[in-house]
PDB file with SEQRES, HELIX, SHEET and CRYST1 records, atoms N, CA, C and O in Angstrom:
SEQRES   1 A   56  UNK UNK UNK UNK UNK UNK UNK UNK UNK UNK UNK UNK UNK          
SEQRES   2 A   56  UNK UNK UNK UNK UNK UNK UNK UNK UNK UNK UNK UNK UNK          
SEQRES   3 A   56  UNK UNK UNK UNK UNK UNK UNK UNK UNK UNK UNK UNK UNK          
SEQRES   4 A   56  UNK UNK UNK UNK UNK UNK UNK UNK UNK UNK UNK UNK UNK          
SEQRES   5 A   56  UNK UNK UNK UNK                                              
SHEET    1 AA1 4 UNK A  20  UNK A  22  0                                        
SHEET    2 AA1 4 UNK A  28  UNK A  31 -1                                        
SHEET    3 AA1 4 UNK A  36  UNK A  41 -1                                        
SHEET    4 AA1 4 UNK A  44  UNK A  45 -1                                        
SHEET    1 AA2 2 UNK A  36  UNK A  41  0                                        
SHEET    2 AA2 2 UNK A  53  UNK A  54 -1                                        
CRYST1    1.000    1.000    1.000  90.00  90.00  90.00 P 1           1          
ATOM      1  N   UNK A   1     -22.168 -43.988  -3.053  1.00  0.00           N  
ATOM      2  CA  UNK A   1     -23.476 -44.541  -2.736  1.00  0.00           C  
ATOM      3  C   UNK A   1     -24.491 -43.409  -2.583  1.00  0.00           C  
ATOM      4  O   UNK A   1     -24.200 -42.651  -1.659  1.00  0.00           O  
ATOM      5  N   UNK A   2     -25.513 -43.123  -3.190  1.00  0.00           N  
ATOM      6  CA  UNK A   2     -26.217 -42.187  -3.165  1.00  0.00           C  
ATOM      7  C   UNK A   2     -27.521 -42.772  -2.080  1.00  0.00           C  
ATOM      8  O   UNK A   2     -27.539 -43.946  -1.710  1.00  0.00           O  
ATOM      9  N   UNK A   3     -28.755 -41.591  -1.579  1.00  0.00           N  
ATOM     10  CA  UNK A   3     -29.873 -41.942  -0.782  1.00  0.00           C  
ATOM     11  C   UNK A   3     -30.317 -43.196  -1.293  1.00  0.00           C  
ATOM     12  O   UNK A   3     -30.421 -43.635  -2.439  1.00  0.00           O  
ATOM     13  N   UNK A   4     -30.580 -43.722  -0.031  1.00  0.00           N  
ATOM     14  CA  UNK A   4     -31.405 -44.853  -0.507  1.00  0.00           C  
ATOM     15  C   UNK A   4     -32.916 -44.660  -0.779  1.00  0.00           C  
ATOM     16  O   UNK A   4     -33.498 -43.726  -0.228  1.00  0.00           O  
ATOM     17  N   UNK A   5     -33.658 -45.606  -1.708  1.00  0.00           N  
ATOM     18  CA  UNK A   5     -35.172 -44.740  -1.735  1.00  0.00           C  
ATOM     19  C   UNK A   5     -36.186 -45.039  -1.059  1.00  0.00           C  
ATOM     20  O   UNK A   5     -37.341 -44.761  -1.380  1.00  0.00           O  
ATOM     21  N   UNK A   6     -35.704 -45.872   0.340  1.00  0.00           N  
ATOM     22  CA  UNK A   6     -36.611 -46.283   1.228  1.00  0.00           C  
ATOM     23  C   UNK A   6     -36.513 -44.865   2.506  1.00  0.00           C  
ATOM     24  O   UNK A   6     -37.375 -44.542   3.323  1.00  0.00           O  
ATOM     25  N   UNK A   7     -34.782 -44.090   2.209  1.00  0.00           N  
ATOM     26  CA  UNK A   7     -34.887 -43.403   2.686  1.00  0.00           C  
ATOM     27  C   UNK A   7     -35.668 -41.733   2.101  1.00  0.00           C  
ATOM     28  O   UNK A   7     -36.116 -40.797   2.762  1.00  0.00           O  
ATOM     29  N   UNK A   8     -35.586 -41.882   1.038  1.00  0.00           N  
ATOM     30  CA  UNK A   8     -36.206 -40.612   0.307  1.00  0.00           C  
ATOM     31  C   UNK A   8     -37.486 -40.881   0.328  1.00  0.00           C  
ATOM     32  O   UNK A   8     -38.174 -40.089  -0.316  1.00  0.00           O  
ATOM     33  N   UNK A   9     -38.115 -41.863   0.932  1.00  0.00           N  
ATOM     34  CA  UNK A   9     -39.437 -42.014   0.433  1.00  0.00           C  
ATOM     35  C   UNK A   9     -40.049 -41.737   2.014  1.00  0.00           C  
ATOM     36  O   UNK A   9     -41.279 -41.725   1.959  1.00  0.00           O  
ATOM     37  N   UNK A  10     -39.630 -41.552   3.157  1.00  0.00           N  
ATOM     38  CA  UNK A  10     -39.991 -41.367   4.395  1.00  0.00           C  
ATOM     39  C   UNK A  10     -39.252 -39.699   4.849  1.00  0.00           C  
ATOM     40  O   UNK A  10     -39.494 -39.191   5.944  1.00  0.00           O  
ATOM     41  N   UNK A  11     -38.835 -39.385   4.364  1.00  0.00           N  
ATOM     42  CA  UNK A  11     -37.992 -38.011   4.761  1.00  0.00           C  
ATOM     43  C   UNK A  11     -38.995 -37.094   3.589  1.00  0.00           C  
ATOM     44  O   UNK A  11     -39.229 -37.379   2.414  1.00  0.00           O  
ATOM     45  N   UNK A  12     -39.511 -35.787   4.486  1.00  0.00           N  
ATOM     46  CA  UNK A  12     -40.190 -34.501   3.900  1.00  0.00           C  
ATOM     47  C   UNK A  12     -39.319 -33.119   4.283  1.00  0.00           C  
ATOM     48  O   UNK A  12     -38.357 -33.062   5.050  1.00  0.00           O  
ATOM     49  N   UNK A  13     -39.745 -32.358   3.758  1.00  0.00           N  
ATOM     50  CA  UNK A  13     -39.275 -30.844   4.032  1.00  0.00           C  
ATOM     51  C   UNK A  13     -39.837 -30.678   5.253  1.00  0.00           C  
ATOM     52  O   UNK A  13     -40.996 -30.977   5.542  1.00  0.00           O  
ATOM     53  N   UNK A  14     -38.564 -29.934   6.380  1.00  0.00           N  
ATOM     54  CA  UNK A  14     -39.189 -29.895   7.417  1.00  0.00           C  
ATOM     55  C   UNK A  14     -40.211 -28.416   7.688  1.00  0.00           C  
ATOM     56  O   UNK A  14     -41.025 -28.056   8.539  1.00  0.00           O  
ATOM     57  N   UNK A  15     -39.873 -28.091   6.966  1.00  0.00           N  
ATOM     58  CA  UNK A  15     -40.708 -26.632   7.226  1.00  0.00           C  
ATOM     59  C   UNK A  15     -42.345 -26.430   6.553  1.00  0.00           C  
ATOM     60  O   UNK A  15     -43.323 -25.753   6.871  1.00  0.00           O  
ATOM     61  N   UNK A  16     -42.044 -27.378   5.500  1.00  0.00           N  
ATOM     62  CA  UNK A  16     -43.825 -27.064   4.713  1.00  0.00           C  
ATOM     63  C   UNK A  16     -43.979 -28.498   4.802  1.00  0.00           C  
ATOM     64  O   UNK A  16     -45.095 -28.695   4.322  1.00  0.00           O  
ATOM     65  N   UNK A  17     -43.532 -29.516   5.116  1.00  0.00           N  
ATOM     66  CA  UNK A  17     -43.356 -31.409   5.142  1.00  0.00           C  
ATOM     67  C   UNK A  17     -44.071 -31.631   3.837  1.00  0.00           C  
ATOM     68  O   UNK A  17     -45.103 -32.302   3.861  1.00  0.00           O  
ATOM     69  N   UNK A  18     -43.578 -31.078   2.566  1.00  0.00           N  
ATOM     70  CA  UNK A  18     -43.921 -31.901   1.225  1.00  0.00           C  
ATOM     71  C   UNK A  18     -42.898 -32.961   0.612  1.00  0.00           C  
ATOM     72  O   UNK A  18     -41.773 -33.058   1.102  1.00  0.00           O  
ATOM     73  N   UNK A  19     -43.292 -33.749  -0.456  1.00  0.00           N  
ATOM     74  CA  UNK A  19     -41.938 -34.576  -0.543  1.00  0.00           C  
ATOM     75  C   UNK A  19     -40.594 -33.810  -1.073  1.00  0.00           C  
ATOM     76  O   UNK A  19     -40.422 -32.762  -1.695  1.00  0.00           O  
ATOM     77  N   UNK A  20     -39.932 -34.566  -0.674  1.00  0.00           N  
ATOM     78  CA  UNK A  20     -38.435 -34.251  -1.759  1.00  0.00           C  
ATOM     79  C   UNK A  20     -38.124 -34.859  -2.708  1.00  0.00           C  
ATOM     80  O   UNK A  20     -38.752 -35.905  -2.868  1.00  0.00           O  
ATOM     81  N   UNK A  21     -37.050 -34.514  -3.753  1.00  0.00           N  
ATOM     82  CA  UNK A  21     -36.302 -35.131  -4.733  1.00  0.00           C  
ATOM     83  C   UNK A  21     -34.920 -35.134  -5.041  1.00  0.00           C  
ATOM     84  O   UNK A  21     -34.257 -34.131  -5.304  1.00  0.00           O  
ATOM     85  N   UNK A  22     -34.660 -35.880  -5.014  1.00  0.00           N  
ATOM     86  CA  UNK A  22     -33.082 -35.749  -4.719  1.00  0.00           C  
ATOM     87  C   UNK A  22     -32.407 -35.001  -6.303  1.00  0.00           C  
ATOM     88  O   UNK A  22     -32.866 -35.506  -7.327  1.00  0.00           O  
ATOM     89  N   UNK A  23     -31.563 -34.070  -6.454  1.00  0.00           N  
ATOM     90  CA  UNK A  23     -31.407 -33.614  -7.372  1.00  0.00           C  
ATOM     91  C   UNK A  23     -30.229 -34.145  -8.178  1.00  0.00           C  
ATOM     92  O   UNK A  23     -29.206 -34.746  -7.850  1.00  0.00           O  
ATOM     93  N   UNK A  24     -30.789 -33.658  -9.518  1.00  0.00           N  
ATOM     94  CA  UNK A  24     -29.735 -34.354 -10.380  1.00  0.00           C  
ATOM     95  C   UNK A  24     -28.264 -35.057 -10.203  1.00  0.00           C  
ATOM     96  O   UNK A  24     -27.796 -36.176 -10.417  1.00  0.00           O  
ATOM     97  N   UNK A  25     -27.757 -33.724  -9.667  1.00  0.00           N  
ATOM     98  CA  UNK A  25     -25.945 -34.165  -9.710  1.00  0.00           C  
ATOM     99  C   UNK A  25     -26.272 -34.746  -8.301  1.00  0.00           C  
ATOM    100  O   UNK A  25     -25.278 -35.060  -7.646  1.00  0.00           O  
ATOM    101  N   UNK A  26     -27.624 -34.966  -7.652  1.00  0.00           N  
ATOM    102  CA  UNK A  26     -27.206 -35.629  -6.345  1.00  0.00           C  
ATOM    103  C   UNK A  26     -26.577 -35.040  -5.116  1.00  0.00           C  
ATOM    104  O   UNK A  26     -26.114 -35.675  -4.169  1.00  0.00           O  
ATOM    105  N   UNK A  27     -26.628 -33.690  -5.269  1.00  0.00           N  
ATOM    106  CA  UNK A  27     -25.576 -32.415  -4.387  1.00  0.00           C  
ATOM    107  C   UNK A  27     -27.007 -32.563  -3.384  1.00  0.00           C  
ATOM    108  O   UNK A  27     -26.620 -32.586  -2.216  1.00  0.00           O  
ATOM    109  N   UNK A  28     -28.240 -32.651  -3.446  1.00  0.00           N  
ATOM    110  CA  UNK A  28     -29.477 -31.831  -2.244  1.00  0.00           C  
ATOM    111  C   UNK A  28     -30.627 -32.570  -2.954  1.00  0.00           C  
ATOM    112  O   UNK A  28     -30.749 -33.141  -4.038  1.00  0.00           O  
ATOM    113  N   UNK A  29     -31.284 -32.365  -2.078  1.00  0.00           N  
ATOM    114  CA  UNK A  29     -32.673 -32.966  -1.514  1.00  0.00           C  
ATOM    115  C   UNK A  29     -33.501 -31.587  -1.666  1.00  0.00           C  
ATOM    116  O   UNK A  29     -33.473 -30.702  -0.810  1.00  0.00           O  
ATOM    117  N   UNK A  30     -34.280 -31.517  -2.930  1.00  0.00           N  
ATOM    118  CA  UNK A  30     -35.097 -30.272  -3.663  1.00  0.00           C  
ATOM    119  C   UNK A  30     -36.495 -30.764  -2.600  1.00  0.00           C  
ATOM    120  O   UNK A  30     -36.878 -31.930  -2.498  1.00  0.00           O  
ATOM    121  N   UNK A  31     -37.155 -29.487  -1.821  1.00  0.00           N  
ATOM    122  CA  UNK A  31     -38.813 -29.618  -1.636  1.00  0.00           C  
ATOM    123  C   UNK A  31     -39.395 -29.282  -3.089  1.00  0.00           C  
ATOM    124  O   UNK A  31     -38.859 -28.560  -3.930  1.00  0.00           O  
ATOM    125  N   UNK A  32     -40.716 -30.026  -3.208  1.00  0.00           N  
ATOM    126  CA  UNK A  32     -41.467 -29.707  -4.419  1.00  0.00           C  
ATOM    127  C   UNK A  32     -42.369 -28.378  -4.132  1.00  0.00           C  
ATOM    128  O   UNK A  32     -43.013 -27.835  -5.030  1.00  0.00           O  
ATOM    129  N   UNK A  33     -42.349 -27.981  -2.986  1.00  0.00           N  
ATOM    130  CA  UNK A  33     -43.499 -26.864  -2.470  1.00  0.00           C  
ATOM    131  C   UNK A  33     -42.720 -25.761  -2.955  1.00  0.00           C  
ATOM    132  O   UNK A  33     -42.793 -25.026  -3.939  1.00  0.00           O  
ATOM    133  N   UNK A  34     -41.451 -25.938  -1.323  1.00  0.00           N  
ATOM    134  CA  UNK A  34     -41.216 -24.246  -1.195  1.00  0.00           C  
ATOM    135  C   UNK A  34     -40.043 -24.113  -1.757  1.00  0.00           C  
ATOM    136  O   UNK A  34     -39.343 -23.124  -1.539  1.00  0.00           O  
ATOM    137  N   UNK A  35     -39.539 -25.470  -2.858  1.00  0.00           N  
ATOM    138  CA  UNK A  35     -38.092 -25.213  -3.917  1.00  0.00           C  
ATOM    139  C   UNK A  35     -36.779 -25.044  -2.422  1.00  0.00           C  
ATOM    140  O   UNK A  35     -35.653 -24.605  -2.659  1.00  0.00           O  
ATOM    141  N   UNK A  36     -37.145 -25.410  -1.184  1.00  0.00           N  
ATOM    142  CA  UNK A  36     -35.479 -25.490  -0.730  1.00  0.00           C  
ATOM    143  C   UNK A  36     -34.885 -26.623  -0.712  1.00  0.00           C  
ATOM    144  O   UNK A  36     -35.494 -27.691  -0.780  1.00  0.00           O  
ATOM    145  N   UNK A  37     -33.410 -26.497  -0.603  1.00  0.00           N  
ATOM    146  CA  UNK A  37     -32.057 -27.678  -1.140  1.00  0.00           C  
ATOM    147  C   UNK A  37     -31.631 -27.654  -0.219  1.00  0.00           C  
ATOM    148  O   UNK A  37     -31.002 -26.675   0.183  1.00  0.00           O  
ATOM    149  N   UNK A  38     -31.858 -28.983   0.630  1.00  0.00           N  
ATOM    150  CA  UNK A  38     -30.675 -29.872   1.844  1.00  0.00           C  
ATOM    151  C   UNK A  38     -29.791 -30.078   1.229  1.00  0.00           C  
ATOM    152  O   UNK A  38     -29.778 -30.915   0.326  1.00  0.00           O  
ATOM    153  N   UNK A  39     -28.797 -29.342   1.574  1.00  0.00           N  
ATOM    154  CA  UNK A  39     -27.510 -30.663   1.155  1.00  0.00           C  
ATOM    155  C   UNK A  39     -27.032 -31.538   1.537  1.00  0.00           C  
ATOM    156  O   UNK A  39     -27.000 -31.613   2.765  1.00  0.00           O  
ATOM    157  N   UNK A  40     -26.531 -32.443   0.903  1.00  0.00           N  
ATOM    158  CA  UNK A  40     -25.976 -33.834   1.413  1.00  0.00           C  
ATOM    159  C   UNK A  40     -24.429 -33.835   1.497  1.00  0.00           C  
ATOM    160  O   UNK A  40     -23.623 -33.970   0.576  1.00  0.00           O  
ATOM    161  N   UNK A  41     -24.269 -33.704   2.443  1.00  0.00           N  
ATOM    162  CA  UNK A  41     -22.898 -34.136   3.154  1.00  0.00           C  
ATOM    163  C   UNK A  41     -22.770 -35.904   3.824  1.00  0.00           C  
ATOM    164  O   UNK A  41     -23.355 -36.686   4.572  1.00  0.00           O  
ATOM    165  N   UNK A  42     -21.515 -35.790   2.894  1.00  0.00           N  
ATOM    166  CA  UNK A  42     -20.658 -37.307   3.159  1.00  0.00           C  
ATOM    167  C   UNK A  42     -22.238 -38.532   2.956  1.00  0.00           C  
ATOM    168  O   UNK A  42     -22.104 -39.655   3.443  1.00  0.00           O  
ATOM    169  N   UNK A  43     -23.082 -38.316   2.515  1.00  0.00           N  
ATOM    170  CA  UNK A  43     -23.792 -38.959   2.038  1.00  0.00           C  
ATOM    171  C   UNK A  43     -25.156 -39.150   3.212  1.00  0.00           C  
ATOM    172  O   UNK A  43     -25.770 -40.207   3.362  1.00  0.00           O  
ATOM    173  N   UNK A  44     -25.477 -37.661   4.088  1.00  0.00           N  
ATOM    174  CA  UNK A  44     -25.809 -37.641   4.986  1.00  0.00           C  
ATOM    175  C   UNK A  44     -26.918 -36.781   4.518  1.00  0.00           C  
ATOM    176  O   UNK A  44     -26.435 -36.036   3.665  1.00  0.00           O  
ATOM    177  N   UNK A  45     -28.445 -36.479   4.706  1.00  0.00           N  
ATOM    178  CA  UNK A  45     -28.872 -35.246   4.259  1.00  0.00           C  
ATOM    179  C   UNK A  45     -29.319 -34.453   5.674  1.00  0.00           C  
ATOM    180  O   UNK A  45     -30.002 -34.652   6.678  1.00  0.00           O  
ATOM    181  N   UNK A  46     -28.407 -33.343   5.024  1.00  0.00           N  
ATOM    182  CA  UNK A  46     -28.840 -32.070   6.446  1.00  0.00           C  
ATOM    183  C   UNK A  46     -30.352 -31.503   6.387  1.00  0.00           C  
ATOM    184  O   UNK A  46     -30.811 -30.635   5.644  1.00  0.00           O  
ATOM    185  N   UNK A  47     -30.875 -32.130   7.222  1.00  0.00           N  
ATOM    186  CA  UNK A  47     -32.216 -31.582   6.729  1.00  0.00           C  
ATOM    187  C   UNK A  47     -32.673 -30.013   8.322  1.00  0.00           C  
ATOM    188  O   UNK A  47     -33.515 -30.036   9.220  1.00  0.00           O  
ATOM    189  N   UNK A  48     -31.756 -29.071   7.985  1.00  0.00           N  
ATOM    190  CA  UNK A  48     -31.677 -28.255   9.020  1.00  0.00           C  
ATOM    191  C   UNK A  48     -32.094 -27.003   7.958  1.00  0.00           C  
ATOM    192  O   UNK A  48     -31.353 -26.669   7.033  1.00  0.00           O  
ATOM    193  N   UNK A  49     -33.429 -26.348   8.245  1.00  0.00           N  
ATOM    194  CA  UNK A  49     -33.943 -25.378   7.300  1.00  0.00           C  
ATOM    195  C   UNK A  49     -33.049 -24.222   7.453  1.00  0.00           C  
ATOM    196  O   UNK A  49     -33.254 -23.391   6.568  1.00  0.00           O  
ATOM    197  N   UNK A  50     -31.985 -23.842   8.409  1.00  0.00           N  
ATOM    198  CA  UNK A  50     -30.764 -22.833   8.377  1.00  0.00           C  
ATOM    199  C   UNK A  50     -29.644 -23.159   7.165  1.00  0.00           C  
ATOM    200  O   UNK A  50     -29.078 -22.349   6.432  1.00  0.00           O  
ATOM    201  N   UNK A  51     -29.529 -24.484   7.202  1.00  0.00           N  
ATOM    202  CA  UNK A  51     -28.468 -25.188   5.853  1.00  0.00           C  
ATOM    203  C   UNK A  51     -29.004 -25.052   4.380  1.00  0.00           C  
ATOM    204  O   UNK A  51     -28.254 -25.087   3.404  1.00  0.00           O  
ATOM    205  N   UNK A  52     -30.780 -24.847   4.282  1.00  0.00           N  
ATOM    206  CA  UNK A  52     -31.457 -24.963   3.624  1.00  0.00           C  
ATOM    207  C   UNK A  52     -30.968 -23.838   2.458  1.00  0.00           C  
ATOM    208  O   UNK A  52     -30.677 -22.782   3.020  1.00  0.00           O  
ATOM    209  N   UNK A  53     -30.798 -23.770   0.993  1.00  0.00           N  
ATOM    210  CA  UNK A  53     -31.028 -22.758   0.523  1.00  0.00           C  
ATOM    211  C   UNK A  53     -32.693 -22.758  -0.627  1.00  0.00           C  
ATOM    212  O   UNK A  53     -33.320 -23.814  -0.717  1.00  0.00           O  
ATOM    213  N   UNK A  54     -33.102 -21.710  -1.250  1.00  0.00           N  
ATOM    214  CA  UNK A  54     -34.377 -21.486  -2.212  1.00  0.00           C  
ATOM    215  C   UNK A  54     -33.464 -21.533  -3.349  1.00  0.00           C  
ATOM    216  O   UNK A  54     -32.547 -20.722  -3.473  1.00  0.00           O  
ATOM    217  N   UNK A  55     -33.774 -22.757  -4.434  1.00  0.00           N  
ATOM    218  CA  UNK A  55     -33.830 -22.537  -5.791  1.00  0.00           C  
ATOM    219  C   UNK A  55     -34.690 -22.406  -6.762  1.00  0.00           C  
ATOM    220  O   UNK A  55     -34.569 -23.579  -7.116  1.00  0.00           O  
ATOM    221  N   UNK A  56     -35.442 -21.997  -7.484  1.00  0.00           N  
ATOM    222  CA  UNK A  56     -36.137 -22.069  -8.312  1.00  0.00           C  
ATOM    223  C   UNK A  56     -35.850 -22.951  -9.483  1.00  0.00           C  
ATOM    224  O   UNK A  56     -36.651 -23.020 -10.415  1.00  0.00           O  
TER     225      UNK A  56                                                      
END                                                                             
């Protein structure tokens, strides 16, 4: 079961609060600003900017 999009649509990056997108394979929750990846555990998203990594 992947995010739901009532939940992706109320959840921001906590550090710059722009939206997210959940990424392809569905592994993290991409910011559109500052490019960091929550990951989603057990179908949970860690939205803890220490868990956070920068992808480009």
């Amino acid at each position: 079961m992947a995010i739901s999009k009532d939940l992706l649509e109320i959840l921001v990056c906590p550090l710059c609060k722009a939206t997210l997108e959940l990424k392809a394979d569905e592994s993290g929750l991409k910011c559109i600003q500052c490019h960091r990846v929550y990951p989603i555990r057990d179908e949970i998203p860690v939205m803890l900017t220490d868990e956070a990594r920068v992808e480009e």
